[in-house]
C-alpha positions as a LaTeX table, in Angstrom:
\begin{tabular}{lrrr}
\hline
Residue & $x$ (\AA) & $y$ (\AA) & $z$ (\AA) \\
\hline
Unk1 & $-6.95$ & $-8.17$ & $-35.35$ \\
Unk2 & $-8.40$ & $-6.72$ & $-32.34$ \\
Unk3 & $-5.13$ & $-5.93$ & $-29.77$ \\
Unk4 & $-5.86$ & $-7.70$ & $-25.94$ \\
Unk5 & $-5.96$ & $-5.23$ & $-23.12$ \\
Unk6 & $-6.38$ & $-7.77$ & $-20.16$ \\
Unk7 & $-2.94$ & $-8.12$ & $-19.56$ \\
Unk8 & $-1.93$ & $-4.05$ & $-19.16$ \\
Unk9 & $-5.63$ & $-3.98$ & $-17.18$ \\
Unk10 & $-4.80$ & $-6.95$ & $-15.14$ \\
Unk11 & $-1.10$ & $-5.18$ & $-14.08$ \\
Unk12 & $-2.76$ & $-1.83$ & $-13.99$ \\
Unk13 & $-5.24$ & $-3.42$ & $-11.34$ \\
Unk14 & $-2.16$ & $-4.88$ & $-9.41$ \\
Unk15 & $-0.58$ & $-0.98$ & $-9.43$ \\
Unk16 & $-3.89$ & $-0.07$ & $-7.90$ \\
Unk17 & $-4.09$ & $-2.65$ & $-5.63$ \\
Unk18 & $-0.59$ & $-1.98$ & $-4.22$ \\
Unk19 & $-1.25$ & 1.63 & $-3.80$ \\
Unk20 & $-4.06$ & 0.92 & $-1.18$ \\
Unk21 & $-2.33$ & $-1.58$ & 0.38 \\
Unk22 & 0.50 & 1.08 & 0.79 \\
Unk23 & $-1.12$ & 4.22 & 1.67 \\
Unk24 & $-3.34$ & 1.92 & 4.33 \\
Unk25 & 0.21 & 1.41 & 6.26 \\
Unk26 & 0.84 & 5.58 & 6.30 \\
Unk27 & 0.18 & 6.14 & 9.88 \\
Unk28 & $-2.47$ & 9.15 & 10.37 \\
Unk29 & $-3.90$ & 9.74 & 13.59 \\
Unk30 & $-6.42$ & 6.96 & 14.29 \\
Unk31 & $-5.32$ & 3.63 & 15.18 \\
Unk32 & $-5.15$ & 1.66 & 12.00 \\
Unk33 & $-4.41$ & $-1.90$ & 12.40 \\
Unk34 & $-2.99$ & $-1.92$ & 8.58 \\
Unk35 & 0.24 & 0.04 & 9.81 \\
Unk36 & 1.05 & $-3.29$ & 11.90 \\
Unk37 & 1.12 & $-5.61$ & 8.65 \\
Unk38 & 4.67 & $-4.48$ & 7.70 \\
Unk39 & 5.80 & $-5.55$ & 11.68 \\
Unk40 & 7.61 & $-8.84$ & 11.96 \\
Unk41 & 7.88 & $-10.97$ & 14.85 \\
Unk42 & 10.58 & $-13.67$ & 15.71 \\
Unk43 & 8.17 & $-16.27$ & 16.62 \\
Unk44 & 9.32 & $-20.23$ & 16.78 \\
Unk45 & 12.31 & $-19.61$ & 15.20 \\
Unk46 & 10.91 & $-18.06$ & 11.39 \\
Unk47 & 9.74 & $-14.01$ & 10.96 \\
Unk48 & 6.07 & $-13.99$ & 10.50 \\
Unk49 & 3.45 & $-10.97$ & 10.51 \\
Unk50 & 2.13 & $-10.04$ & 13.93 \\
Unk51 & $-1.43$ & $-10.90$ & 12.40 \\
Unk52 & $-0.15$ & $-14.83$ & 11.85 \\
Unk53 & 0.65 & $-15.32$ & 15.60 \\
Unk54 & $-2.14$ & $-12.50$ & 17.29 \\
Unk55 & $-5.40$ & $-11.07$ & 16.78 \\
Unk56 & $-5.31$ & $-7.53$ & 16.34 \\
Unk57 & $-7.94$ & $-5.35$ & 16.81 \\
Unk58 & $-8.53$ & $-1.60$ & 17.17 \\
Unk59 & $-9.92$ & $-1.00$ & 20.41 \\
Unk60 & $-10.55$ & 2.54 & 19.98 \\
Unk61 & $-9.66$ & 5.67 & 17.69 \\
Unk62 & $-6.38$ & 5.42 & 19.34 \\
Unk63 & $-5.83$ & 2.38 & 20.35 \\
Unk64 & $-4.82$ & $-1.17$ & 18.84 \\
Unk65 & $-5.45$ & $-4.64$ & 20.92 \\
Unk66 & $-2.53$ & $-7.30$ & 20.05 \\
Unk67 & $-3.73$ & $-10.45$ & 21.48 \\
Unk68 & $-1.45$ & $-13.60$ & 21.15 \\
Unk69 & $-2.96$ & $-16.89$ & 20.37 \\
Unk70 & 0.25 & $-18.02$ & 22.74 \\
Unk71 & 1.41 & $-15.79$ & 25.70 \\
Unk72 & 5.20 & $-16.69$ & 25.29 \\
Unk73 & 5.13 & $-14.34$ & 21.90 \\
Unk74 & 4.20 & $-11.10$ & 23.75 \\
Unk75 & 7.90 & $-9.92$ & 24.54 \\
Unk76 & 8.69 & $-11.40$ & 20.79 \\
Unk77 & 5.56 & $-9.23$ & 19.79 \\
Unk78 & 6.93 & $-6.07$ & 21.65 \\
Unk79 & 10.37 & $-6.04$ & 20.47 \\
Unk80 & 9.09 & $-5.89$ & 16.45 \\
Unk81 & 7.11 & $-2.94$ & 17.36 \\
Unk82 & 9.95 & $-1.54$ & 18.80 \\
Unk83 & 12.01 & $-2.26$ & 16.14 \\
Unk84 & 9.60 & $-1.51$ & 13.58 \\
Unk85 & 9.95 & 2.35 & 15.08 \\
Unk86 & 6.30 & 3.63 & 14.02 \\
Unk87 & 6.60 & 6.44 & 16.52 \\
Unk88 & 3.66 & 4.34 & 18.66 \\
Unk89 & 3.83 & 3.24 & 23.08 \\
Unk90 & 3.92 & $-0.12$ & 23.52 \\
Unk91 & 2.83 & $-1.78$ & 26.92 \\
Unk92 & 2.89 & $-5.14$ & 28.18 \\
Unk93 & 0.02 & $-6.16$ & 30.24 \\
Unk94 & $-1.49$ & $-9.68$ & 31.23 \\
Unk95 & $-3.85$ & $-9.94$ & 28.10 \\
Unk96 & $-1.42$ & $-9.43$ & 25.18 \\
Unk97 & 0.28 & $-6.07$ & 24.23 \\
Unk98 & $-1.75$ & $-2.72$ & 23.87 \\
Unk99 & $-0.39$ & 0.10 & 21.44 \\
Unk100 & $-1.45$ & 3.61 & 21.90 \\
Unk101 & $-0.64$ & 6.12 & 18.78 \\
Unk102 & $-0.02$ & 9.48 & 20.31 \\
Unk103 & $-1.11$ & 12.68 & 18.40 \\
Unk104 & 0.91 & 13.28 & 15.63 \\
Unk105 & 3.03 & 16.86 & 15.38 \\
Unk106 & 2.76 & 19.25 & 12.61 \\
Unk107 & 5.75 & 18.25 & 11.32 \\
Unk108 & 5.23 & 14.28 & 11.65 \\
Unk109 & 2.20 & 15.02 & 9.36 \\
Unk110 & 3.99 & 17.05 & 6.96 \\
Unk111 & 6.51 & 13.92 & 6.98 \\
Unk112 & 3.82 & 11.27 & 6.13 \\
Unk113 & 2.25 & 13.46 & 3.74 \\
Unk114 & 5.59 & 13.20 & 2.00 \\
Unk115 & 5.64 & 9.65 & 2.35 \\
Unk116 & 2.04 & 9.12 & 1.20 \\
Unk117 & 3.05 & 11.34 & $-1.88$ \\
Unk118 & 5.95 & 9.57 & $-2.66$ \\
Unk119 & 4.20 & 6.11 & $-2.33$ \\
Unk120 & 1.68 & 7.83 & $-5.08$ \\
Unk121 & 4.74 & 8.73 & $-7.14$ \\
Unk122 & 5.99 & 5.08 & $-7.55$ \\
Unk123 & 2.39 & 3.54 & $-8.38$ \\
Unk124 & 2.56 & 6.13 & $-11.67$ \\
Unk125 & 5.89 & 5.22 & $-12.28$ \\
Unk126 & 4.94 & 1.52 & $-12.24$ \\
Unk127 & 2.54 & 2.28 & $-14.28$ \\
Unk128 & 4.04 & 4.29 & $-17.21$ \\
Unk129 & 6.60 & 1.38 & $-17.07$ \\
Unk130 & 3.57 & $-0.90$ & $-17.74$ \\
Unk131 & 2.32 & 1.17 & $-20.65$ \\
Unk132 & 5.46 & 1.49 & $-22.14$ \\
Unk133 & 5.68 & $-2.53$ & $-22.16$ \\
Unk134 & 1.87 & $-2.53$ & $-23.87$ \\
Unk135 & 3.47 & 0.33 & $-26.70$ \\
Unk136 & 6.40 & $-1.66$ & $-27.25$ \\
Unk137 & 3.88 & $-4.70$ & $-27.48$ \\
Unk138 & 1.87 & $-2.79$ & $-30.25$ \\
Unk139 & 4.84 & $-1.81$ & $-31.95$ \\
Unk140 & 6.18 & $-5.53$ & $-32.30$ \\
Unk141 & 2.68 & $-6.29$ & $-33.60$ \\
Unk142 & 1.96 & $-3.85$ & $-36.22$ \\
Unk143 & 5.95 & $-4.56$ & $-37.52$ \\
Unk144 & 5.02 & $-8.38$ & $-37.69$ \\
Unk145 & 1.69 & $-6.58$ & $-39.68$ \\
Unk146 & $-1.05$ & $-8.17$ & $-37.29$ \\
Unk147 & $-1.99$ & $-4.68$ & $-36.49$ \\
Unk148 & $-2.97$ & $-1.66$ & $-39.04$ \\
Unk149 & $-2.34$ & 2.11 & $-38.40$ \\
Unk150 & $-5.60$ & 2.87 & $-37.43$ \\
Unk151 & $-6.06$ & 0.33 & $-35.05$ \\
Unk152 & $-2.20$ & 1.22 & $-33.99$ \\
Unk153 & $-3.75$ & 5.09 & $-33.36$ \\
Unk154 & $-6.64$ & 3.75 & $-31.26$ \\
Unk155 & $-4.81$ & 1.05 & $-29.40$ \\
Unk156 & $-2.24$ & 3.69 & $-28.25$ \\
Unk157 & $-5.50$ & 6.14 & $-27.25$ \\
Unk158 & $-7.26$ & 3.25 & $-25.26$ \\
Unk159 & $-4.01$ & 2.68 & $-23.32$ \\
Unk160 & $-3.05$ & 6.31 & $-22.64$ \\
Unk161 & $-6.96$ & 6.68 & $-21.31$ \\
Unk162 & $-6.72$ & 3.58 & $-19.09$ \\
Unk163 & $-3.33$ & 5.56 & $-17.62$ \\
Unk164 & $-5.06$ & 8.80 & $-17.30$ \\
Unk165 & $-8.00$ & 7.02 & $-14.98$ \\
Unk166 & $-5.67$ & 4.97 & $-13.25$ \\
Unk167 & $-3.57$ & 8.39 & $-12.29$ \\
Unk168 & $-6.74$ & 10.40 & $-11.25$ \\
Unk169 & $-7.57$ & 7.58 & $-8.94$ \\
Unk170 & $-4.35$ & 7.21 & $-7.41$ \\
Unk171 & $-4.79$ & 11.43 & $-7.09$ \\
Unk172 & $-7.78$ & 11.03 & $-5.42$ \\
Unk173 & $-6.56$ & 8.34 & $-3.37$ \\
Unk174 & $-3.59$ & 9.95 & $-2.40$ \\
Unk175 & $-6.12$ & 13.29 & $-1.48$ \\
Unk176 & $-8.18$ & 11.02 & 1.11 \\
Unk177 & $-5.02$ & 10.05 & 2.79 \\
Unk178 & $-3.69$ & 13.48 & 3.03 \\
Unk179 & $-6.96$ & 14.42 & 4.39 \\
Unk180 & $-6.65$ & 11.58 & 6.89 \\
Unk181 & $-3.25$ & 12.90 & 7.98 \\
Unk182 & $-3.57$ & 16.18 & 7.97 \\
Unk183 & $-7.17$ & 16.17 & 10.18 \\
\hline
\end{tabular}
């Protein structure tokens, strides 16, 4: 009996997946409107995502355009980025809210280079904690004899290659995103 990989490649897809997501809200320094989509906004009495009550748009490398489908959100708007503390100016003007990233300091990069790392760090933890449930899943198959040893050997070597490609991309990942930070 063949063993099923598409559930450890469907969760291994879903570690991937959650990486980028991640790493796209590291701030660098460009204007990225990805670092807004962790910013919530008390808008008609719920929390929603600034993108669910404004269009945002980057209006230039430094530079991100919040414009409010309704005007009486803007000083809701402003006080999540506020809040929200990304280390970005926030002004107020009559077509929405413009937010200007400044440059970032040596030691602001060094910081999101940590971050960016440590982001990295829990996507291969995640996914070693995936692999072990696919071992363990092995394991309960070959004791209820559905599996035989040398299957069992190659099962376990498909697996550990699938977590050996999945860590080089999230290295390589992780190395474009540095290079974003660090310039």
């Amino acid at each position: 009996m063949a063993y099923d990989f598409s559930k450890f490649k469907s969760r291994t897809k879903e570690v991937e997946e959650w990486l980028k997501k991640e790493l796209g809200t590291v701030r660098t320094g460009r204007a990225n409107t990805a670092i807004l989509d962790t910013v919530t906004v008390d808008s008609y009495g719920e929390k929603m995502s600034i993108n669910q009550v404004a269009a945002v748009t980057a209006e230039d490398a430094r530079t991100i355009r919040i414009a409010p489908w309704d005007m009486t959100v803007v000083k809701a708007i402003e006080k999540g980025l506020t809040i929200a503390s990304l280390g970005v100016s926030v002004v107020v003007d009559d077509k929405g809210v413009r937010v200007t990233f400044p440059d970032l300091t040596t030691e602001r990069r060094v910081e999101m280079v940590k971050v960016a790392k440590a982001k990295m760090e829990e996507a291969k933890v995640s996914l070693r904690k995936h692999r072990d449930e696919a071992l363990k899943d092995v394991q309960v198959k070959e004791k209820a004899g559905g599996i035989g040893e040398d299957e069992i050997k190659r099962v376990k070597n498909e697996i550990q290659k699938m977590v050996d490609a999945s860590n080089k991309l999230f290295e390589e990942m992780f190395g474009k995103k540095e290079k974003e930070i660090v310039g």
